[in-house]
N, C-alpha and C positions, 0 to 999 in steps of 0.2 A: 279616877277618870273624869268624876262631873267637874272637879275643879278644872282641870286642862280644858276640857271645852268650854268652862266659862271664861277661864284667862284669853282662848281662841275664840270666842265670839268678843270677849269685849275689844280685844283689838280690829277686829272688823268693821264694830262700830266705831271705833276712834276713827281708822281710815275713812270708811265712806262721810261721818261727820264732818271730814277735812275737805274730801274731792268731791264727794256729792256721784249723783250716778252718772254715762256716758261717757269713763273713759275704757280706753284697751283695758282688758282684762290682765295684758303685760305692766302695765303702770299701779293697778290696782295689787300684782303680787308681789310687785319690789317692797311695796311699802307697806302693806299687809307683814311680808316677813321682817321688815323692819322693826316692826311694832310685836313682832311675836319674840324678837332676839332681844329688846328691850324688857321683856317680861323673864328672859331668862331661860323663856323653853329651846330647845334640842329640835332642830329645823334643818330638813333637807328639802333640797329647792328638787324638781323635776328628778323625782327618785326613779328610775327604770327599773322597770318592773320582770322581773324575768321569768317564762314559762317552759317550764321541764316537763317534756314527753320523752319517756323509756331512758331520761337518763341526758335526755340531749335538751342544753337552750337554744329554740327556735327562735329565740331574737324575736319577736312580735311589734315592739318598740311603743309597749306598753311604759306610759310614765306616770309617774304620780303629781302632781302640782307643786303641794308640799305633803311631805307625815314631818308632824310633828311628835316630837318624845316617842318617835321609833311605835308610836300604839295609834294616834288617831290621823286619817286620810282626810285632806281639805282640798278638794276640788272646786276651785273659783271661775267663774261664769260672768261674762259682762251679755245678757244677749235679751233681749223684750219677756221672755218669759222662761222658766224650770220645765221645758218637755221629759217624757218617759225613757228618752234617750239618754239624757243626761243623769238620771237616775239608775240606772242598767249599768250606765260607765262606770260611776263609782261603787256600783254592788260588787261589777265584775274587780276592781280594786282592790276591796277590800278580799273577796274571796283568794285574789293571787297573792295577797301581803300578809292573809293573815291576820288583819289587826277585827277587832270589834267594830268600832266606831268611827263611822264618819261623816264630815261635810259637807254639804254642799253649799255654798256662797256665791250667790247672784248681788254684785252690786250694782247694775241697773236698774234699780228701784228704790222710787222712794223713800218707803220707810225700810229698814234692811231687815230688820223682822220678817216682813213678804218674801225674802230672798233666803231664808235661811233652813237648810232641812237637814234633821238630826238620822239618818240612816244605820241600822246596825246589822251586823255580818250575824246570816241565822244560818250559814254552811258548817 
């Protein structure tokens, strides 16, 4: 698992090294999975996420950004800072998907280190 998230942050860093911070957050995932399809990993762009009560999908239209290799959730963010919000969003992700591990990636910043937080599913 630590290899796949290094292989998914080093591509994070290639991109932001490229674009630098200040674009859509749409621009930043084309090419984020670009560079994640170039590594060779298993990439699902906006996975829906789906929530079963007593048996019924309520449709919610929970999506995911990308999961990569079907285990870790990467949640991409262009926005001035990482609020509590955004960290609840991808809990709540990981708890509907199942997986361990996930991220969250701010590339409006600087250095992308400051944008990057390792989250893990304790449900």
């Amino acid at each position: 698992m630590e290899n796949i998230t290094e292989k998914i942050i080093g591509c994070a860093i290639k991109v932001h090294q490229e674009l630098g911070p200040g674009l859509l957050e749409s621009t930043y995932e084309k090419c984020f999975v670009h560079e994640l399809l170039a590594e060779g990993l298993f990439v699902e762009v906006q996975k829906e996420l789906p929530v079963f009560y007593r048996g019924v999908n309520l449709e919610c239209g929970y999506r995911i950004d990308i999961l990569v290799n079907r285990e870790v959730v990467v949640e991409l963010k262009s926005v001035d800072a990482i609020l509590p919000i955004h960290q609840a969003q991808i809990l709540s992700y990981l708890k509907l998907s199942g997986c361990k591990i996930g991220l969250l990636i701010n590339f409006n910043v600087t250095m992308l280190k400051q944008g990057i937080r390792r989250l893990v599913n304790n449900f």
